[in-house]
C-alpha positions in Angstrom: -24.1 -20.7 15.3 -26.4 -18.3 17.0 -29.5 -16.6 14.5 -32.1 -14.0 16.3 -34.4 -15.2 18.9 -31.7 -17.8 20.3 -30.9 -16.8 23.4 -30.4 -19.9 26.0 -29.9 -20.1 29.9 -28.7 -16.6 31.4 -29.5 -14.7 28.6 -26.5 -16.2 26.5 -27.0 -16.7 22.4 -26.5 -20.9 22.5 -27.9 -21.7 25.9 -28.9 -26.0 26.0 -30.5 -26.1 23.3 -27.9 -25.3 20.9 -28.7 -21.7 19.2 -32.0 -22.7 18.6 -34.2 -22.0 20.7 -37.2 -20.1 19.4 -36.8 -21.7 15.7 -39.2 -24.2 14.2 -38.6 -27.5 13.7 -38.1 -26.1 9.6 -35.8 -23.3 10.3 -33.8 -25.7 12.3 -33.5 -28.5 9.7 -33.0 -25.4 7.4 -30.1 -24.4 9.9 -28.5 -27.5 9.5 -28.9 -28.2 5.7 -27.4 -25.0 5.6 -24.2 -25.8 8.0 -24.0 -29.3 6.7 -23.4 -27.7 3.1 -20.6 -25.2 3.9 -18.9 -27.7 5.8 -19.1 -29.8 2.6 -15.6 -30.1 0.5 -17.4 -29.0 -2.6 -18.9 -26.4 -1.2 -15.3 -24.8 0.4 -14.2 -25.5 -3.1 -16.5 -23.8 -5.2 -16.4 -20.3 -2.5 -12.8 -21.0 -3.2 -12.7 -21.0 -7.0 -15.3 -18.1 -6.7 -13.3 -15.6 -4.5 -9.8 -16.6 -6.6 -11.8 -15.6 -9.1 -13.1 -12.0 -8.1 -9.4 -11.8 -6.5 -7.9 -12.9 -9.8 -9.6 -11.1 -12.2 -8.9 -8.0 -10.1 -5.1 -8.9 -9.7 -4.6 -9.3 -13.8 -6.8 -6.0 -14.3 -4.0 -3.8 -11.9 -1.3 -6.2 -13.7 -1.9 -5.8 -17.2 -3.1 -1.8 -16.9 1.1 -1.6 -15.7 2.0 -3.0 -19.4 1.5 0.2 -20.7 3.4 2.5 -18.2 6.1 3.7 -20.0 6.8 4.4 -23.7 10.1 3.1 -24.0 8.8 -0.2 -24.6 8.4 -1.6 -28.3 4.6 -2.8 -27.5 4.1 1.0 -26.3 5.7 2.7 -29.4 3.5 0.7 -31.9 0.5 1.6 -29.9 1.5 5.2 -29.5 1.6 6.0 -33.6 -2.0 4.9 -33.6 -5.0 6.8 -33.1 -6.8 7.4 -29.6 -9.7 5.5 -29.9 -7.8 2.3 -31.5 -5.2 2.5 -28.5 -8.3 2.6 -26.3 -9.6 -0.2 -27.4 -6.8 -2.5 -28.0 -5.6 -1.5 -24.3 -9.1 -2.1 -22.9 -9.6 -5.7 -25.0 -5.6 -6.7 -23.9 -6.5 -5.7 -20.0 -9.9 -7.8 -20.2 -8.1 -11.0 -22.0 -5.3 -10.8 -18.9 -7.6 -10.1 -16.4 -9.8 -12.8 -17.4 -7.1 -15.5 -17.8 -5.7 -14.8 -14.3 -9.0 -15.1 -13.2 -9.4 -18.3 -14.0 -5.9 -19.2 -13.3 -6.6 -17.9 -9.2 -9.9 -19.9 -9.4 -8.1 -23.2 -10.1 -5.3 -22.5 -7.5 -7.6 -21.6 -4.9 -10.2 -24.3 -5.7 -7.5 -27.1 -6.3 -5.9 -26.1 -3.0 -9.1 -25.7 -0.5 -10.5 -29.0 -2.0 -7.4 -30.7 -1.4 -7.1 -29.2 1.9 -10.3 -30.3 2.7 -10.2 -33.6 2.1 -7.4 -34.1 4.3 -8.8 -32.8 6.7 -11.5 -35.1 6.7 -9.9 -38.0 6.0 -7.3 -36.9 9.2 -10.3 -35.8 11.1 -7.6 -32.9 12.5 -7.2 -29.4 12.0 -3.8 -28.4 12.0 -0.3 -26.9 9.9 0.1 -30.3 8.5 -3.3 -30.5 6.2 -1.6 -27.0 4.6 1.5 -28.0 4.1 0.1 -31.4 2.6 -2.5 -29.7 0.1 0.4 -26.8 -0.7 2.2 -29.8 -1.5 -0.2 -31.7 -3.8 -1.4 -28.7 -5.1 2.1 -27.3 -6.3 2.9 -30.4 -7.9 0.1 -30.5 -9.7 0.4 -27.0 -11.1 3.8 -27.9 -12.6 3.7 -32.2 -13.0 4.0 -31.0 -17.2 7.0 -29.4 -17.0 8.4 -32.7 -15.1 9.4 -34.6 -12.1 11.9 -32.6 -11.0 9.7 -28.7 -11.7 6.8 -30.8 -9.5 9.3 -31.1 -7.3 10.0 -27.6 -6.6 6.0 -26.9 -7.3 5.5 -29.2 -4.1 8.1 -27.8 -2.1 7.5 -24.2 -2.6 3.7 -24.2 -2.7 3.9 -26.2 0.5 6.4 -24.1 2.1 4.2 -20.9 1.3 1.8 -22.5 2.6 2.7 -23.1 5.7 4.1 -19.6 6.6 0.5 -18.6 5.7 -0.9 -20.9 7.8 1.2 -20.3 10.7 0.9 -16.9 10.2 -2.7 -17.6 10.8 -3.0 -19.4 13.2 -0.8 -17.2 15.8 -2.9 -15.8 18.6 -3.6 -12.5 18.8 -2.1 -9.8 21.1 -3.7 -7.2 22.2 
């Protein structure tokens, strides 16, 4: 990781000593509190569960403001014969409850998933397709172990499957 004022041998940021060169012994244990933290399971959780969140909420928000797009639609004509500022707020309170509950529902997902990821990753002490298509696994059977063995089943297969197309996806190089 290179911060300002760490240039090493030949002008280049990391040099022998690291990226550090120039900081005090504080800023470096600061440094790698810092690193030691985000490489922490917990942590990759949580910034997980945090941007499912923001993604969520956002998602459910576009989602639900679609419920209302035509009139043909027997939720539409009851809301239609009322007045403007009661279709307002019933439409804004109804957008905020979806949004909301998909927010939450992306937070899990995407904390479940990263933590699980994470952990096999440590315990493997690898980085590669199989840690994602292990957590996609665990983490699509756990989403749907109450509707039964056979629903966790498909949970596992599926979330693992997307999983790894995401992954590989990913992980292709670039072409210039």
């Amino acid at each position: 990781m290179a911060f300002p004022g760490g240039f090493g041998a030949g002008g280049m940021i990391g040099g022998p000593a690291g990226g550090n060169v120039g900081m005090s012994d504080q800023e470096q244990q600061m440094v790698k509190m810092m690193q030691a933290g985000m490489e922490s399971c917990l942590a990759k959780s949580a910034l997980a569960g945090g941007a499912g969140f923001v993604l969520g909420g956002a998602f459910g928000l576009f989602m639900s403001s679609m419920a209302y797009d035509t009139s043909m639609s027997p939720q539409s004509q009851q809301i239609s014969s009322l007045p403007v500022r009661e279709q307002l707020r019933r439409g804004l309170k109804d957008m905020g409850s979806k949004s909301y509950s998909s927010a939450k529902n992306f937070a899990m997902i995407g904390a479940l998933y990263s933590g699980t990821e994470c952990c096999i990753e440590g315990y493997r002490a690898k980085s590669d397709l199989y840690n994602s298509v292990s957590a996609g696994c665990i983490t699509g059977g756990i989403l749907a172990y109450k509707a039964g063995p056979s629903a966790a089943a498909l949970g596992c297969g599926g979330f693992a499957a997307f999983s790894a197309a995401i992954d590989a996806y990913m992980r292709m190089p670039e072409s210039d």
